[in-house]
TORDREN-450494 format. One record per residue (C-alpha): x, y, z; residue in one letter; residue number from 1. Coordinates in steps of 0.25 Angstrom, whole numbers, always signed. Layout:
residues N
<node <X,Y,Z>,"A",NUM>,
...
end
This chain:
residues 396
<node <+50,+235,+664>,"X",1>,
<node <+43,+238,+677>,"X",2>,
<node <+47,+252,+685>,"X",3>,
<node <+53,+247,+695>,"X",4>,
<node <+62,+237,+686>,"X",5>,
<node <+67,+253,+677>,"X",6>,
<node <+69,+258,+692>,"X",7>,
<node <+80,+245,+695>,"X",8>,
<node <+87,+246,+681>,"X",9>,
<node <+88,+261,+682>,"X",10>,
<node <+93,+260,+697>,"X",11>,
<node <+104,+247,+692>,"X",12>,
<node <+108,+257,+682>,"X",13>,
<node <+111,+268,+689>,"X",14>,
<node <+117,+261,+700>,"X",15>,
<node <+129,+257,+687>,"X",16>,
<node <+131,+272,+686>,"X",17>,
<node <+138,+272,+698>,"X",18>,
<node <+148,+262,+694>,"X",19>,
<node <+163,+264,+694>,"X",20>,
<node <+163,+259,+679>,"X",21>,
<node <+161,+269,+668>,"X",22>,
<node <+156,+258,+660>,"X",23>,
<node <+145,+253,+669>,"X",24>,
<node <+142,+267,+672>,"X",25>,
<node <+142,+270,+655>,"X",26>,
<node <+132,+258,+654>,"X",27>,
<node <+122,+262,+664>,"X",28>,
<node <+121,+274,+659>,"X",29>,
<node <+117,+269,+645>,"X",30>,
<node <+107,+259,+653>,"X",31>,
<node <+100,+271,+659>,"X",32>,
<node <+97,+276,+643>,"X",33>,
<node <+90,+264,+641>,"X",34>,
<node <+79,+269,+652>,"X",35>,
<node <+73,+276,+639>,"X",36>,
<node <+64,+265,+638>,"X",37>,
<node <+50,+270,+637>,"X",38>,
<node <+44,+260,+648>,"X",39>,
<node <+56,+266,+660>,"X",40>,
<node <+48,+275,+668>,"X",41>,
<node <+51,+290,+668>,"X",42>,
<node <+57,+291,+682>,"X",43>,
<node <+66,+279,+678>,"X",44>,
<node <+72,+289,+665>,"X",45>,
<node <+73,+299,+674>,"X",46>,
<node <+81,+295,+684>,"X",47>,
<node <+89,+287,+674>,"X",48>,
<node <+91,+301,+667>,"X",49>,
<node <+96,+307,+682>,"X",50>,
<node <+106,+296,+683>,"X",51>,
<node <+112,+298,+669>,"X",52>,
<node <+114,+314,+671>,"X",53>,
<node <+121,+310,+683>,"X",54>,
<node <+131,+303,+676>,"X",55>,
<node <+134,+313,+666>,"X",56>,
<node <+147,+317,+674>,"X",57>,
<node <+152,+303,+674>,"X",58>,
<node <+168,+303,+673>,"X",59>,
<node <+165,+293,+662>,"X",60>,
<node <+163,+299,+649>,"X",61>,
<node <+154,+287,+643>,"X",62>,
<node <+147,+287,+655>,"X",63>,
<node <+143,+300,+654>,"X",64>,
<node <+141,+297,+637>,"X",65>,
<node <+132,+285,+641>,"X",66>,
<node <+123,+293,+651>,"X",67>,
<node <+121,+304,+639>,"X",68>,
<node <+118,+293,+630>,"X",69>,
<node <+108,+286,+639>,"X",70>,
<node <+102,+301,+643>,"X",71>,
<node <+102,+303,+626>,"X",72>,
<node <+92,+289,+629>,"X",73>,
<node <+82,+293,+640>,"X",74>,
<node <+80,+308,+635>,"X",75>,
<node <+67,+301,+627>,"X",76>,
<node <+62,+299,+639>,"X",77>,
<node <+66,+312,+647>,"X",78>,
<node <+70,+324,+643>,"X",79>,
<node <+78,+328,+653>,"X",80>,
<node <+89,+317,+649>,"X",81>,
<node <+93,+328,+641>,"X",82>,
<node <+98,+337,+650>,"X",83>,
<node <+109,+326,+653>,"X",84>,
<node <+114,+327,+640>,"X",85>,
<node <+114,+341,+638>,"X",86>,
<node <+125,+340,+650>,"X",87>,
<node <+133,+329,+643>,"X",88>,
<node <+133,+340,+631>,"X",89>,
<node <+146,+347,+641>,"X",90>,
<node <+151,+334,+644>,"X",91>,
<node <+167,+333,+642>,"X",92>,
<node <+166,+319,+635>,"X",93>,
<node <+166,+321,+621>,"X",94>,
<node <+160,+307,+620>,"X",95>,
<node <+148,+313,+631>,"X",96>,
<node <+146,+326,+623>,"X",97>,
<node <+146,+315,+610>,"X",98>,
<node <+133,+308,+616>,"X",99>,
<node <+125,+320,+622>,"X",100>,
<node <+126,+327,+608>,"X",101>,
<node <+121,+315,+601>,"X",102>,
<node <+110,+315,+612>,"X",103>,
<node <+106,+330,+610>,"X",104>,
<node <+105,+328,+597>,"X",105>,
<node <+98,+317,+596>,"X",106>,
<node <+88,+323,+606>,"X",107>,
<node <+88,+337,+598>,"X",108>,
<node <+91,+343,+613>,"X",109>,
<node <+89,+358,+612>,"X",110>,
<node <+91,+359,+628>,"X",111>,
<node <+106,+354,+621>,"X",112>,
<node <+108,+366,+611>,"X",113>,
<node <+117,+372,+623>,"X",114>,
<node <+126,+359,+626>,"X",115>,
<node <+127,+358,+611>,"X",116>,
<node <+133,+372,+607>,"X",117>,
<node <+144,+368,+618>,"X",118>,
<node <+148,+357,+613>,"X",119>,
<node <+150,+364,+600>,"X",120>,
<node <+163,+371,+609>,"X",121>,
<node <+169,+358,+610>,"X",122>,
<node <+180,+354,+603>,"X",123>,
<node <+177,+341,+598>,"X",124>,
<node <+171,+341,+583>,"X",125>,
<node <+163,+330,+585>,"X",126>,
<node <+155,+336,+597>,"X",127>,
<node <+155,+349,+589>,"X",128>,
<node <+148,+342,+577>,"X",129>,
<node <+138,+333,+587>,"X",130>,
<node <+134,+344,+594>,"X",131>,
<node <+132,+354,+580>,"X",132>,
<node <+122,+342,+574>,"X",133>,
<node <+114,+341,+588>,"X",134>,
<node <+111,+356,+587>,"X",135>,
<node <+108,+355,+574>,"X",136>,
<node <+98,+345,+577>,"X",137>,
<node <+91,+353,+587>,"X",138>,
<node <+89,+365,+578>,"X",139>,
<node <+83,+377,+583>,"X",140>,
<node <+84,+377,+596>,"X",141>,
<node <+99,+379,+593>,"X",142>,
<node <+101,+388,+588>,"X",143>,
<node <+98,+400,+597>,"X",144>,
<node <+109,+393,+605>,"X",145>,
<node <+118,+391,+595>,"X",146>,
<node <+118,+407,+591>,"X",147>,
<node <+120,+410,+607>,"X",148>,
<node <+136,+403,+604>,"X",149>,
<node <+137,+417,+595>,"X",150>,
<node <+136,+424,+609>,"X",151>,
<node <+149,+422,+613>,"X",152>,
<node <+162,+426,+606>,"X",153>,
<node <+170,+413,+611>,"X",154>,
<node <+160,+402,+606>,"X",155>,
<node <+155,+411,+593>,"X",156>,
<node <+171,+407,+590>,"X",157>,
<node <+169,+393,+595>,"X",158>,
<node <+156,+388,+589>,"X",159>,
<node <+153,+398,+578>,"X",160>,
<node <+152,+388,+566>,"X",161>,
<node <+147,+378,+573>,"X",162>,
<node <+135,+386,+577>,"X",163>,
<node <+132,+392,+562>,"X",164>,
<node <+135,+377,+556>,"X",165>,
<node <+124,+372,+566>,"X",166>,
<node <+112,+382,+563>,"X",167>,
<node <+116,+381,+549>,"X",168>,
<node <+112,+367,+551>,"X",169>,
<node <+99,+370,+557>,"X",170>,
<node <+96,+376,+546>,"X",171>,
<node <+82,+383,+545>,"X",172>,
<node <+78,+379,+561>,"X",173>,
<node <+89,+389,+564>,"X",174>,
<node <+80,+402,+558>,"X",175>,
<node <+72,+405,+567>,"X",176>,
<node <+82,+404,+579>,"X",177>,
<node <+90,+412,+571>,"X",178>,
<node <+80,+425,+568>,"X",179>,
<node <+77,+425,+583>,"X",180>,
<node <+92,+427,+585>,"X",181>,
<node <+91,+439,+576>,"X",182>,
<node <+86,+446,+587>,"X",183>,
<node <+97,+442,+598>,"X",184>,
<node <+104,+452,+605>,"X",185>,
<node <+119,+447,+602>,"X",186>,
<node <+125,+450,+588>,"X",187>,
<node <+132,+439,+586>,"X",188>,
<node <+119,+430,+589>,"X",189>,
<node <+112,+439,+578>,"X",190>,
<node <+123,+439,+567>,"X",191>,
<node <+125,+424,+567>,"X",192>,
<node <+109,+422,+567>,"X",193>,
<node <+109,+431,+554>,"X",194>,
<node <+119,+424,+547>,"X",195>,
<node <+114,+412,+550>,"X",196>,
<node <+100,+415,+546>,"X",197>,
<node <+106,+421,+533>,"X",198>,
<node <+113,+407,+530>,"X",199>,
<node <+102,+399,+533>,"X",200>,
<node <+92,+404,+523>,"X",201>,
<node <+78,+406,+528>,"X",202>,
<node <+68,+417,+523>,"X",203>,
<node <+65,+418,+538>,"X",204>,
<node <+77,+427,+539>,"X",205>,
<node <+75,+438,+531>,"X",206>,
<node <+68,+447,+536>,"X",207>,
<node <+72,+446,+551>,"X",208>,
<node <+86,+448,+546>,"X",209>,
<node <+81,+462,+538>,"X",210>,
<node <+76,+465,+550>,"X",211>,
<node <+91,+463,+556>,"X",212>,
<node <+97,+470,+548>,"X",213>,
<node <+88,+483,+551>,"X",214>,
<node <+90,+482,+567>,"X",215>,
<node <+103,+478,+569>,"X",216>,
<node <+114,+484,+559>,"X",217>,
<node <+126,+476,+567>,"X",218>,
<node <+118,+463,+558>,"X",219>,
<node <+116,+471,+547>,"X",220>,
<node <+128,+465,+537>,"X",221>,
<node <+126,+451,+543>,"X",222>,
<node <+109,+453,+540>,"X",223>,
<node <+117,+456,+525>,"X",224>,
<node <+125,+444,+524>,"X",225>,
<node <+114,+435,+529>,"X",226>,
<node <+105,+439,+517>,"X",227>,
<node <+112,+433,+504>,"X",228>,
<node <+112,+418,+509>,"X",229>,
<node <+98,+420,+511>,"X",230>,
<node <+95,+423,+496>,"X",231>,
<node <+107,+413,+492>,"X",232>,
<node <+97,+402,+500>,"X",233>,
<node <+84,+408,+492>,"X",234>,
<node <+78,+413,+505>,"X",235>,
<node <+78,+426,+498>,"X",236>,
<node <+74,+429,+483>,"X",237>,
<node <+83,+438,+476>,"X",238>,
<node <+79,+450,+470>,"X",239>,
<node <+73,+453,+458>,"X",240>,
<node <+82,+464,+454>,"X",241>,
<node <+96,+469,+456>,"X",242>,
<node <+101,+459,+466>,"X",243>,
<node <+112,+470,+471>,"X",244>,
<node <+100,+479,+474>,"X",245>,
<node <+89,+471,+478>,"X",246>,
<node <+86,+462,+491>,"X",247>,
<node <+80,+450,+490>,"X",248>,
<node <+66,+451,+491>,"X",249>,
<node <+64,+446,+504>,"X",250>,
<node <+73,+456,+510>,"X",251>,
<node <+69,+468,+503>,"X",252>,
<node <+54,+463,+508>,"X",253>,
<node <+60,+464,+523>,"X",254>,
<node <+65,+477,+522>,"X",255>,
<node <+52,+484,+515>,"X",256>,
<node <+47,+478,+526>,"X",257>,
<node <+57,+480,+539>,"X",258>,
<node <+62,+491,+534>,"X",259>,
<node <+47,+500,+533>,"X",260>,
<node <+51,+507,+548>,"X",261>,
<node <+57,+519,+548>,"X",262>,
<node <+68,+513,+558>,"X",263>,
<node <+70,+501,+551>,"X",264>,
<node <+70,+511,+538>,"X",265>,
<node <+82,+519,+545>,"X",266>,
<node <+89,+506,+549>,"X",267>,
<node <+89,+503,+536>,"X",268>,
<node <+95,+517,+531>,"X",269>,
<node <+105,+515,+542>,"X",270>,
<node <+110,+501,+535>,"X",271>,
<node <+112,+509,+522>,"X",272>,
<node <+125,+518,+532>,"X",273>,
<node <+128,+504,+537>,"X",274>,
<node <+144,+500,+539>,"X",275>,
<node <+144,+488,+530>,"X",276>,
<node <+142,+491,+514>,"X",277>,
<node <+136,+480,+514>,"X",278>,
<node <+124,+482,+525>,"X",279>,
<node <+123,+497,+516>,"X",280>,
<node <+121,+490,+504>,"X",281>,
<node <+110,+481,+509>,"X",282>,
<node <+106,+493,+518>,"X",283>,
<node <+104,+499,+505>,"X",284>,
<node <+98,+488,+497>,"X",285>,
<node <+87,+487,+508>,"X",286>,
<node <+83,+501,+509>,"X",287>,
<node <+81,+503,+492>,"X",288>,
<node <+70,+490,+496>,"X",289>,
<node <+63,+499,+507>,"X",290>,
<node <+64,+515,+502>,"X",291>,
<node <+68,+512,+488>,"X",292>,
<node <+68,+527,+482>,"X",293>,
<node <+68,+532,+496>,"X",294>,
<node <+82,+528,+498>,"X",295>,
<node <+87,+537,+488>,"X",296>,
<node <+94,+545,+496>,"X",297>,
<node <+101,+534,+503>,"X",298>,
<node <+106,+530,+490>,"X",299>,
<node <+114,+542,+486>,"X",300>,
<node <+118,+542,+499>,"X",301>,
<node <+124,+527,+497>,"X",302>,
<node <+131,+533,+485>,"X",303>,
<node <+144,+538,+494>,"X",304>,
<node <+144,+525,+499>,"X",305>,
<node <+157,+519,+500>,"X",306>,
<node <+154,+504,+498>,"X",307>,
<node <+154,+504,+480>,"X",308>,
<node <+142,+493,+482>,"X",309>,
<node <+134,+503,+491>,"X",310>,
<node <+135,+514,+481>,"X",311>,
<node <+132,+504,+468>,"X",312>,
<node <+121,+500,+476>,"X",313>,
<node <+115,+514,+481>,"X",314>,
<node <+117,+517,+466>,"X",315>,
<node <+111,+505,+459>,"X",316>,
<node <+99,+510,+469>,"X",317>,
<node <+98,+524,+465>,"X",318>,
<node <+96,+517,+450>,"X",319>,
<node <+84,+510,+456>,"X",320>,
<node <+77,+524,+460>,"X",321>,
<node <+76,+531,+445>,"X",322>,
<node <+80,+543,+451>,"X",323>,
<node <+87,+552,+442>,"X",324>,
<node <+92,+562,+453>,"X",325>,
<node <+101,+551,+459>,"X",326>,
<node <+110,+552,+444>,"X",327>,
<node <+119,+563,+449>,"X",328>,
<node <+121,+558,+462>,"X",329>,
<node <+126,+546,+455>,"X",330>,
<node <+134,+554,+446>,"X",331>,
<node <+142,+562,+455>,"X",332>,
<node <+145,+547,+460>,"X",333>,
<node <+151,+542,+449>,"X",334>,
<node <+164,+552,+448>,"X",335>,
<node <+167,+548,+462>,"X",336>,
<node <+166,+532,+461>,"X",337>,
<node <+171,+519,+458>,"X",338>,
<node <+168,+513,+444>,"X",339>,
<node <+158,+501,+452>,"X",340>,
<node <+149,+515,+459>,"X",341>,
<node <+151,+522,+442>,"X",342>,
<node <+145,+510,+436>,"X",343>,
<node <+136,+508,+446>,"X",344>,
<node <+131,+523,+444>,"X",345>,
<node <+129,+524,+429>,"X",346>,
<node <+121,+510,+427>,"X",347>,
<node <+111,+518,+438>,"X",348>,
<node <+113,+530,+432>,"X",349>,
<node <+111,+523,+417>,"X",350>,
<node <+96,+518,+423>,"X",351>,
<node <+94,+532,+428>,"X",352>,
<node <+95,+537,+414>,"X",353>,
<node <+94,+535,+399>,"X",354>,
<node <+107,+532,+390>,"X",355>,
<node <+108,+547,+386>,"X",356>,
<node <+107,+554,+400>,"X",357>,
<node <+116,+542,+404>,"X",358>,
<node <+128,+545,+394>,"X",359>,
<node <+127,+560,+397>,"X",360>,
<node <+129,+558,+412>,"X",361>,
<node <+140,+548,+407>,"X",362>,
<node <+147,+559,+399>,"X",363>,
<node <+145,+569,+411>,"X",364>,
<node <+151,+561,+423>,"X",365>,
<node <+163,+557,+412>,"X",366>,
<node <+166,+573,+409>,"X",367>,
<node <+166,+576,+425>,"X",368>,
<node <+175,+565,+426>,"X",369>,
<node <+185,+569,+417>,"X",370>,
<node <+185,+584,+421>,"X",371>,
<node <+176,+589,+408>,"X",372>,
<node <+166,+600,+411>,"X",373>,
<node <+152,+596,+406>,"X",374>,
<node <+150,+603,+392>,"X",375>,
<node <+137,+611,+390>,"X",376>,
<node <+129,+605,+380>,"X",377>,
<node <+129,+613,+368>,"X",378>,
<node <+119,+611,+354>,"X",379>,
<node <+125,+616,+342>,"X",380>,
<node <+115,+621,+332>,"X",381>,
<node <+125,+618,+318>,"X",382>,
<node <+121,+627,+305>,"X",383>,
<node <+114,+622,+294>,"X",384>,
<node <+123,+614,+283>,"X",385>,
<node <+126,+623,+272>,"X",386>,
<node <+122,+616,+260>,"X",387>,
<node <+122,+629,+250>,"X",388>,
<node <+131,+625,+236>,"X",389>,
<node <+144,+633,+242>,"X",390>,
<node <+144,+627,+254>,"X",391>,
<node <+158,+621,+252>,"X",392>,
<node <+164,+633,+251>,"X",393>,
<node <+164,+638,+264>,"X",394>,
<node <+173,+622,+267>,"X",395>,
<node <+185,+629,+264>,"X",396>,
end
């Protein structure tokens, strides 16, 4: 078809726009979608795309649906066709919203990621569940967006497993938008991305979240939390040894590494006096992996502690240094605690010494107990047995 011949259907058309009947209107909007053709000339798109945005305000809802649709149709030819259904994403039709969801997603429009996020507000599910696969689809560029929602108190409430749900679903594409949130200035924003990054499994992670958990102690428990489901997911190999005492490899590699400053070192040492047992513990754990015997005084230290799996750790540890000057530290211990911390104490003490020097500290701590002063050892040198032939007679 000639220029001149797109330039009298498009005019005709718009000329119906203008009509007092919602359905003639409705119909020439979608007749406008069909100027996708590859032979109508780009001025013609254009202009069509001008007059369908213009009609995005329509009183008629299936008007306005149809211009989204045909808008959905000429974005192949020009971008900016886009921008009209991105407006139609805050449209109060739910049948409007419907159709420039499906056209987002169907375009992957990250320019839409905005739009999108509000409509997950909306009341209606499916709107809610449209708008959730459309980011999904766009991936990425998502979610930077999506972690901004964690910004406000009002729509944390409102879309907060919404938001998780979908970045779940975007599965490793979210990583690396996720690690650069690590580093944003809100906490909220930062705890979520370390939680996520902790769900999704991904050997990326590890050690920017080491790193974490040295620079900011308000993440310190969440960094905690986050490791586990990594080695639950095989991201991380489990140790070799004691699994209570050990980090997996790839995070006791990070901290031998991260953890070589002397402010990282004292950062470290300042996670072990941590609020939360359990921050200490791993604290604890961590810093054995970068002094190992080093730490020993921090260990002795830890033995007052008043979390029981603190001290049974710090104990288990002091096992691992073959020092025998930690036994009476250990000792005085043992009259003061619980049977868990006792037991805990005598298998270190049992690798610290052989069975007899075990025993004779058994006997010890058991006499202070019950109130018996040690006894002096004392050898007693017996006379020679009297084998002469009236030996019986001294027997009376």
């Amino acid at each position: 078809m000639a220029k001149d011949n797109w330039e009298q259907v498009l005019q005709q058309t718009k000329e119906r726009l203008r009509s007092p009947d919602a359905t003639v209107r409705s119909d020439a909007a979608l007749a406008l979608g069909k100027l996708e053709a590859p032979d109508v000339p780009a001025p013609v798109v254009a202009e069509a795309i001008d007059a369908l945005s213009r009609i995005l305000d329509d009183p008629d809802e299936y008007v306005r649906k149809s211009a989204v649709h045909a808008l959905g149709r000429l974005r192949v030819r020009d971008p900016r066709a886009l921008e009209g259904i991105r407006f139609a994403l805050g449209d109060r039709s739910e049948q409007v919203v419907q159709e420039a969801v499906a056209q987002v997603q169907q375009a992957g429009d990250a320019g839409a990621v905005d739009g999108l996020i509000r409509v997950l507000g909306r009341r209606e599910r499916n709107l809610q569940a449209a708008a959730s696969q459309a980011l999904v689809r766009i991936g990425a560029p998502a979610v930077r967006p999506l972690l901004e929602t964690f910004r406000d108190r009002a729509q944390r409430r409102r879309v907060h497993n919404q938001v998780l749900r979908i970045i779940m679903d975007i599965k490793s594409r979210a990583v690396e938008p996720l690690l650069e949130a690590l580093e944003d200035e809100n906490f909220h924003v930062r705890a979520y991305a370390v939680a996520l990054l902790g769900k999704l499994g991904d050997e990326r992670v590890v050690e920017p979240l080491v790193r974490l958990f040295l620079t900011d102690p308000r993440l310190q428990e969440t960094v905690v939390n986050a490791l586990p489901p990594l080695e639950e997911r095989g991201v991380l190999e489990a140790p070799s040894g004691d699994r209570d005492v050990q980090l997996p490899k790839e995070v006791a590699a990070a901290f031998r590494k991260l953890a070589a400053s002397p402010e990282a070192l004292d950062a470290l040492r300042a996670a072990v006096e941590s609020g939360s047992g359990k921050v200490r513990k791993f604290a604890l754990r961590a810093l054995f992996e970068v002094e190992g015997a080093r730490a020993k005084e921090t260990l002795l230290k830890l033995l007052g502690d008043e979390d029981v799996e603190v001290q049974r750790l710090a104990i288990r540890l002091l096992g691992k240094l073959h020092d025998k000057s930690v036994i009476e530290p250990l000792l005085r211990l043992v009259k003061t605690s619980s049977p868990q911390v006792e037991e805990a104490v005598w298998n270190t003490i049992k690798v610290l010494t052989d069975l007899r020097e075990y025993e004779q500290l058994r006997s010890r701590i058991a006499r202070e107990k019950a109130g018996v002063p040690a006894r002096p050892t004392v050898r007693v040198f017996k006379s020679p047995r009297d084998v002469s032939p009236d030996w019986w007679r001294d027997q009376d």
